[in-house]
Structure formats: structure tokens, C-alpha cells
TORBA-500364 format. One line per 3 residues: number of its first residue (from 1); for each residue x, y, z of C-alpha. Coordinates in steps of 0.25 Angstrom, whole numbers. Each point is the difference from the previous one (the first is absolute). Layout:
REM TORBA-500364
NUM) X/Y/Z | ...
END
This chain:
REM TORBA-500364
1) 74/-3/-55 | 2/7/-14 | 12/3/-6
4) -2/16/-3 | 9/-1/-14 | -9/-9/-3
7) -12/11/-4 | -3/7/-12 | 5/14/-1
10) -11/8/-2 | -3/17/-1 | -2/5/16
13) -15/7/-1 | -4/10/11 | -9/-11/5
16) 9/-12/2 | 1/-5/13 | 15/-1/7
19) 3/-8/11 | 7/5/14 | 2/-1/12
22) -6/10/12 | 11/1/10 | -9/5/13
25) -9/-9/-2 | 0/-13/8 | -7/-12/-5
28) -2/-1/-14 | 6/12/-4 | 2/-5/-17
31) -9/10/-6 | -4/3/-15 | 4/15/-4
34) -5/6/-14 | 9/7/-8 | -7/11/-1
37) 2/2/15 | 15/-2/0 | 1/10/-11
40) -9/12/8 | 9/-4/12 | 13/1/-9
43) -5/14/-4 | -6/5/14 | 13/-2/7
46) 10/5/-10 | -10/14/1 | 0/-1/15
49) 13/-3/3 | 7/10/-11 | 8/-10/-6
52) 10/2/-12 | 3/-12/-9 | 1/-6/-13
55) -7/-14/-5 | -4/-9/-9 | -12/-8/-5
58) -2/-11/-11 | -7/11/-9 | 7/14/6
61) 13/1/-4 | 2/10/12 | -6/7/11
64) 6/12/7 | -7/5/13 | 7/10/6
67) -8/6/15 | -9/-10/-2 | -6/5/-14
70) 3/-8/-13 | 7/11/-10 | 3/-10/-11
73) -5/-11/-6 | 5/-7/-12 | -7/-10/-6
76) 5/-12/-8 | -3/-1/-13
END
């Protein structure tokens, strides 16, 4: 097995490919997601579900949502 440390860093792209795990599926539920994907769910929940938060991303500094629409953005750099 590889020892995960033991990669390079490297800058995510929208088309890298993550590895997870689907949790209703039986069998071989190990999947591949793209990061694309995992960023338009992110963005579709936090619209549906109204949320109100603050985070951080390697180049965003800060992000505010506040009902589930992003307000501020402040970028790094």
C-alpha cells in the first residue's frame, strides 16, 4: 500500500479525480469523484439548505455565505 505523505503536492485542478467512498452502495462502493463535482455540490447545498458560514480555501483568504449566497470574498494576494 502507498504511504499518502509520500506524494508530491501539487495544485487541485477542476479535473482532478478524488477518491471516496459511496456509503449506500454495496459491493465495490470506492468510487472516483471529480473536483468539479464536489465543488457544484458544495455550492448546490449551501443554496438549498440556506446556510450561513465562514471558510477558507488555499487561495481565498475568506468566504462568508450568509442564507446560502456568498457576500464576501477576499482573496489572497
Amino acid at each position: 500500500m502507498a504511504i499518502v505523505y509520500s506524494y508530491p503536492m501539487a495544485q487541485v485542478e477542476t479535473s482532478d479525480l478524488l477518491t471516496g467512498t459511496k456509503t449506500v452502495e454495496v459491493g465495490e462502493p470506492t468510487k472516483s469523484f471529480l473536483v468539479s463535482d464536489l465543488i457544484n455540490l458544495t455550492i448546490t447545498t449551501l443554496v438549498e439548505t440556506g446556510a450561513t458560514g465562514y471558510f477558507e480555501t488555499a487561495d481565498l483568504q475568506g468566504v462568508t455565505v450568509e442564507n446560502g449566497i456568498i457576500t464576501s470574498i477576499v482573496s489572497i494576494g
